[in-house]
N, C-alpha and C positions, 0 to 999 in steps of 0.2 A: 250606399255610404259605408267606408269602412271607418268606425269609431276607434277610442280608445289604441290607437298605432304608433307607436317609435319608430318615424320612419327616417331610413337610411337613406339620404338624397347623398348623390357622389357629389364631391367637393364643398358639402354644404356641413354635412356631419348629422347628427338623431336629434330629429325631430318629432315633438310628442302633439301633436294635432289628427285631424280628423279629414279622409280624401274622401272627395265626390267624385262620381263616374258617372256620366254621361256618354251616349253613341258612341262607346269604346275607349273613349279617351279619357283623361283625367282632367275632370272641369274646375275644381277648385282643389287648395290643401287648406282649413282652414279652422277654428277653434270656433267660430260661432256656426251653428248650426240649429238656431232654432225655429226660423223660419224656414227650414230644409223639407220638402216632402221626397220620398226616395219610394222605390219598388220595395227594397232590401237591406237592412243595414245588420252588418258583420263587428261584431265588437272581438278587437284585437285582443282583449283585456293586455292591452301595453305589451305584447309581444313585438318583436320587430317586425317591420314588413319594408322587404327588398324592393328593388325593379325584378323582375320577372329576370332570370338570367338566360346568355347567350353562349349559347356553344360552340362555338366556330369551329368543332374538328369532330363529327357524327360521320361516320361509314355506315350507312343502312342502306339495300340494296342488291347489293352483291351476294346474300348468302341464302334471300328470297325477294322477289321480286318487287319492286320500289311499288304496286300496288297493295303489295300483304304489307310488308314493310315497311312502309309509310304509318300504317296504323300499329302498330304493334310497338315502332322504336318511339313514335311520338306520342303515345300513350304512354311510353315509361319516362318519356322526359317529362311529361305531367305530374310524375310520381315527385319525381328532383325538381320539380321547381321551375323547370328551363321551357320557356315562353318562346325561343327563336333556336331553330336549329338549324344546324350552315352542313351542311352535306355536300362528302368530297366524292363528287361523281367522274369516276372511270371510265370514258368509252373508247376504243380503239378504231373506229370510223369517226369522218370528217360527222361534226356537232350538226354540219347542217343536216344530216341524215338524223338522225337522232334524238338530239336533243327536246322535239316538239313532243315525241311518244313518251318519253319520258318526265315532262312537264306535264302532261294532258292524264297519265297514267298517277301522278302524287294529287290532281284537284282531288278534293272530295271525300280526301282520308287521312288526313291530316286534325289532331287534336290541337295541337301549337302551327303559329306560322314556322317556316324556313326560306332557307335561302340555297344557294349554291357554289360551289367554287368547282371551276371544271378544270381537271388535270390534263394536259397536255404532254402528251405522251407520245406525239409521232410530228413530221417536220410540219408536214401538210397542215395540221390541225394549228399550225400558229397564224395560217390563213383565216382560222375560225373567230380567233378573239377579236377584232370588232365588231364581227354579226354578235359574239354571246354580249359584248359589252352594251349592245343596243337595244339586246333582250333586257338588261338590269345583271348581268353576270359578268361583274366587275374582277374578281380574282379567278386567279390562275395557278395551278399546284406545280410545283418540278419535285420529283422525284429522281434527287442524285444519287440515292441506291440503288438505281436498277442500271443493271449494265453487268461486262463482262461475266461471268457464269450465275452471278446472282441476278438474274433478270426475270422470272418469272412471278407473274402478280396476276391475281386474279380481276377482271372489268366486272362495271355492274351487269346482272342479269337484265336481259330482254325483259320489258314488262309483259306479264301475264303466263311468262315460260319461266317455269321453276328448274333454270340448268346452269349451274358453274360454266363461268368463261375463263377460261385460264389463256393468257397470252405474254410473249416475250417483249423486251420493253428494253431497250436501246438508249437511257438519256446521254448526249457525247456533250461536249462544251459547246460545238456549234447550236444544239438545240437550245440547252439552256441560254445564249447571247443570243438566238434566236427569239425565245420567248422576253429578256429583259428588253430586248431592242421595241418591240411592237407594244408590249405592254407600256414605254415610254410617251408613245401615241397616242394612248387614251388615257379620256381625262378618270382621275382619281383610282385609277389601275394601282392592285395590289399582289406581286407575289411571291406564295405560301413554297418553302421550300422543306425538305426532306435532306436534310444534310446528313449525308452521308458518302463516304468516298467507295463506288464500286469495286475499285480496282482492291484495294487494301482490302475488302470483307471477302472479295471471292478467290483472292488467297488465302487468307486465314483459313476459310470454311474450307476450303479442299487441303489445306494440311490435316486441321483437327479431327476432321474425316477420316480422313488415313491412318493417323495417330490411331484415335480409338476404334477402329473396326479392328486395328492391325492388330492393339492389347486384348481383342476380347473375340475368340474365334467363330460366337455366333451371333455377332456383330452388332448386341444389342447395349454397350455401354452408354448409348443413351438413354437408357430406360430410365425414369425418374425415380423407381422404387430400388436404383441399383444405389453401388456404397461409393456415389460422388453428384459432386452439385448441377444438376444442368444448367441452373440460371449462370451460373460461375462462369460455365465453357463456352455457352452463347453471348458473353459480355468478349471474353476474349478473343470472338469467334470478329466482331464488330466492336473494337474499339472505341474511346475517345477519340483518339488520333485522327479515327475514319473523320469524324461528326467535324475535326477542329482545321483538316486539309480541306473539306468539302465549305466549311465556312469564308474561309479564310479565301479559295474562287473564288464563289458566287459572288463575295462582298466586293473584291477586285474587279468584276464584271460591273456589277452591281451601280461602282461608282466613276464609272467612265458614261454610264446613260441616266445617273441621278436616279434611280430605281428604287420604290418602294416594298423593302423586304419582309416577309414575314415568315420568321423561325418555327416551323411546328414542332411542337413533342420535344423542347432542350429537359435531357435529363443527367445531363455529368455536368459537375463544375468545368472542366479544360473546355467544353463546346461553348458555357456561359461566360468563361472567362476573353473565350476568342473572340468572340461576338463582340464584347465589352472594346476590344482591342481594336477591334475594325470600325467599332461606333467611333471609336476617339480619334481614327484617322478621316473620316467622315467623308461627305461626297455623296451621301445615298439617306434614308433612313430604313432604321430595322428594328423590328419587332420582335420583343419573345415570349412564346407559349409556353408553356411545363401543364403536365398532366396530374391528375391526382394520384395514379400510382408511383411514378417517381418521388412525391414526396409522400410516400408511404410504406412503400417497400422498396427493398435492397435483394438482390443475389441470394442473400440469405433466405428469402423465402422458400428457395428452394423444391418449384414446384413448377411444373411445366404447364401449369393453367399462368404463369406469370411469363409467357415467350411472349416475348412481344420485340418492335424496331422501332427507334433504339432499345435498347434491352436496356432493364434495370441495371442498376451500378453499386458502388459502395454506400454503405451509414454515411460514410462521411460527405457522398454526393446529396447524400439526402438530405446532410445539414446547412449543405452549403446552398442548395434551394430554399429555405425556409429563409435563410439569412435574405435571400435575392428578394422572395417576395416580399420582406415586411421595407427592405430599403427603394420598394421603386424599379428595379433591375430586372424584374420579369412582369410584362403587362400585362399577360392574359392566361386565364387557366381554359385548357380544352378537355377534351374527353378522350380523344382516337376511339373513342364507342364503334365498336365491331360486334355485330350481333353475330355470332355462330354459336353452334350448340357442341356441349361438351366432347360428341363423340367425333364430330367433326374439326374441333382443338386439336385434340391428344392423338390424330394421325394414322395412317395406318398401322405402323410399331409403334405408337406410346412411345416416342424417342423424340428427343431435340431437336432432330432431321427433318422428321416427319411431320411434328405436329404444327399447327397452323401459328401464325403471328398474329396476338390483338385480343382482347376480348369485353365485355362489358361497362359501362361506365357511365351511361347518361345518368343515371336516376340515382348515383349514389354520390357523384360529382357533390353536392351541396351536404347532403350529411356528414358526405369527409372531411369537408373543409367547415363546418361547425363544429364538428367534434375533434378535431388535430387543431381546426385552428381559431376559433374564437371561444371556444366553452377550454382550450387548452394554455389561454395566454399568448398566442403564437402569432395570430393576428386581429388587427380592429376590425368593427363590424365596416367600419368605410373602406378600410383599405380592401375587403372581401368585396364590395362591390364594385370596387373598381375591376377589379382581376376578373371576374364574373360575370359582366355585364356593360358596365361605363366604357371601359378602354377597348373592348371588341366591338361593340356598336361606332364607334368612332373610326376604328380602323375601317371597318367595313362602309361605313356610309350608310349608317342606319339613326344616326343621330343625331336629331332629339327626340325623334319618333321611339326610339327604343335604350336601353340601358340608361334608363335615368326617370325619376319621379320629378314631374314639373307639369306644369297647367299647357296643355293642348298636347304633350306624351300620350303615345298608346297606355292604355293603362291595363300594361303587364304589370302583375303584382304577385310578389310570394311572401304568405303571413309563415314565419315561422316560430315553432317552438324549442327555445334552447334545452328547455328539462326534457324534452320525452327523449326514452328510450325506444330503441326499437333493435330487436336483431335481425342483421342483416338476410333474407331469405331470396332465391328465384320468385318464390310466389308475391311477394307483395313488392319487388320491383316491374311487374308485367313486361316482361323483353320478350322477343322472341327465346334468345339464352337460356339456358336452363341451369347455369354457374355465375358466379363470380368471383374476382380475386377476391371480395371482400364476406365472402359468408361466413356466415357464424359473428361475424365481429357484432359486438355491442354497441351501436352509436351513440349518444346523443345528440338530440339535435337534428329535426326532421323539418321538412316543408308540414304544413296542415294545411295551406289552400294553395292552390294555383289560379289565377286570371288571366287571361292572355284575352287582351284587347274586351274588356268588362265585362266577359263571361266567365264564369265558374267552370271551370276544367275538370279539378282534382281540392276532393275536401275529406279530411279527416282518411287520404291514404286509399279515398273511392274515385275512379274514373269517372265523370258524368257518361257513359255511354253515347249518352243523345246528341253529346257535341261534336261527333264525326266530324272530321267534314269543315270545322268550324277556322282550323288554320289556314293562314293563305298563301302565298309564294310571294316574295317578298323581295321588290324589284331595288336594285341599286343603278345610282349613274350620276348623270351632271349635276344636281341638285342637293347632292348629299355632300353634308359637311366633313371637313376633310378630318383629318386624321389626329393625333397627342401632339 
């Protein structure tokens, strides 16, 4: 029993009553409780207590192998609160080869359930989406930045072999109306695109290139400790423009097969704005995700631990996403969670060039957004649940099993406390990572327990160790209710 709770139900608003947990699930919400007998009972003292949140954009995998990695990335999502983690798995062989090792390789080490979304990355593999759809791996990623000279992208690691796969990656328009076509075939099919125009970044990148080797004769004007901005040159390097031509296809595509779209990572206003544009000519529907670094940091941060695709933008894009999420215009926050470690970031020159795209985010996802935006005025504690947890569970076909407090819900639960402080460190977010963009910062506003399906995870910022094992893979398909 957890007593004494303000609990945030989506579309309902705070509610100050009292939840029972039974064999996982949430058996009653309810203010009498005296004829109650319980194992354990948790007194909120009237903090809030969320749905357990949903990630829908985790990378873990690729930088160690989804059997280390499994436990390590979902152990820090324990830390943040996040009860479902959707992992965007890379493989460059047909899924039928594969995909089994790699499911059989995450049983068993896993602290939270997940899920999957399998990128589609070659022709052949669009033959794969009804076998994955029948597995419960209902989305599909397109990656419209890789192509012309910018093509190379690292797939997930072999389980149990600890070796980078680096591979070339070709998305052309036929692939992509390849994938909406097939993806139109199955039921509740959803896909996650990477908007970005290849052609336009892998020009830019080979002018700026040239540009600054050519000003600096030992070639290292990327260097971050030199006297100009790398986040600056790598926004410029990949425009808006890229994000608002790549939208502006897909949605064209998109709505000649009624295709259900979902934007990862929008972080400029002209991408959000285009989107907006395409929604109002309609034919399809579409979704949009923004990360917690984009509404945190800008270019100005000025630091090459913030490289990342799409690359940060201006203040002013940063304000025009806070505007998005309090009005409804952006659904879901994700993470793009990239577990690498710092020396593997910053490249082999510590330059722009070099150093890797992505970095940290699962475990800090929910203090950022308590501290920018509910302990800051910025947003209500419901509309955070929805962005968080409600509106992702729905898109994906996990709802009412998850993202939402109600009677027969999994009962994911995050009690949080709005007053503690904590500063941000590698050691008490547990990632494999040894950085973040967000260290040193002062938050307030921390998870204090995690439940994921009426176990005890994460209490008081400790892992239960003994819950290994205890998350499960988490099947989507015809029975899942559909979508906003």
């Amino acid at each position: 029993m957890i007593s004494n709770a303000n609990i945030v139900i989506p579309k309902v608003g705070i509610v100050k009553s009292n939840i029972l947990v039974e064999n996982g699930e949430i058996k009653e919400i309810t203010n009498s409780v005296d004829n109650v007998s319980y194992s354990r009972s948790i007194n909120a003292h009237e903090n809030l207590v969320l749905p357990g949140l949903v990630d829908p954009h985790v990378h873990y995998g690729v930088f160690s192998p989804v059997d280390q990695a499994s436990k390590t990335e979902s152990r820090s999502a324990a830390i943040g609160g996040v009860t479902t983690m959707m992992r965007m798995l890379r493989l460059y062989e047909p899924y039928g080869q594969k995909i089994q090792a790699h499911l059989q390789a995450s049983e068993n080490s896993h602290f939270v359930d997940y899920s999957v979304h399998a990128s589609i990355l070659t022709p052949k593999q669009i033959d794969d989406m009804p076998y994955l759809s029948k597995m419960g791996i209902t989305s599909f990623k397109l990656y419209m930045n890789l192509g012309s000279a910018d093509n190379r992208i690292l797939m997930d690691m072999e389980p149990y072999e600890n070796k980078l796969l680096p591979e070339h990656v070709n998305v052309s328009d036929d692939l992509c109306n390849g994938v909406l076509r097939k993806s139109s075939t199955l039921p509740n099919s959803v896909v996650l695109v990477h908007a970005e125009d290849h052609v336009i970044n892998s020009d830019l990148i080979k002018k700026y290139k040239a540009t600054t080797f050519a000003d600096n004769a030992d070639g290292d004007t990327g260097n971050y400790n030199g006297n100009f901005n790398p986040l600056d040159l790598w926004s410029r390097c990949r425009p808006p423009e890229s994000e608002v031509n790549a939208v502006k296809k897909i949605m064209d595509m998109g709505r000649k097969l009624h295709s259900s779209l979902y934007f990862v990572h929008i972080g400029s206003n002209a991408s959000l704005d285009a989107i907006l544009l395409e929604k109002q000519i309609g034919g399809c529907s579409a979704y949009v995700e923004t990360c917690p670094h984009y509404l945190t940091h800008s270019v100005d941060y000025n630091n090459l631990k913030g490289k990342v695709v799409p690359p940060l933008r201006s203040k002013n894009d940063v304000a025009s996403l806070w505007v998005a999420m309090r009005n409804g215009v952006i659904d879901t926050i994700g993470t793009d969670h990239v577990a690498n470690s710092l020396n593997l970031k910053y490249g082999e020159r510590k330059d722009i060039w070099s150093s890797l795209a992505g970095f940290p985010g699962v475990a800090t996802m929910l203090p950022v957004m308590l501290h920018f935006g509910i302990n800051s005025g910025q947003l209500s504690a419901e509309r955070l649940v929805e962005l968080t947890s409600y509106n992702a569970s729905r898109i994906f076909g996990m709802y009412p099993k998850k993202g939402t407090i109600q009677k027969g819900s999994d009962a994911d639960l995050v009690v949080v406390d709005l007053n503690l402080e904590k500063k941000v460190t590698p050691d008490i977010l547990k990632s494999s990572s040894d950085y973040s963009i967000y260290d040193d910062y002062m938050l307030q506003g921390w998870p204090i327990i995690t439940i994921s399906r009426g176990e005890i995870i994460m209490e008081n910022g400790i892992v239960c160790e003994n819950k290994i094992g205890h998350g499960k893979f988490i099947k989507r398909g015809d029975n899942q209710k559909k979508a906003l």
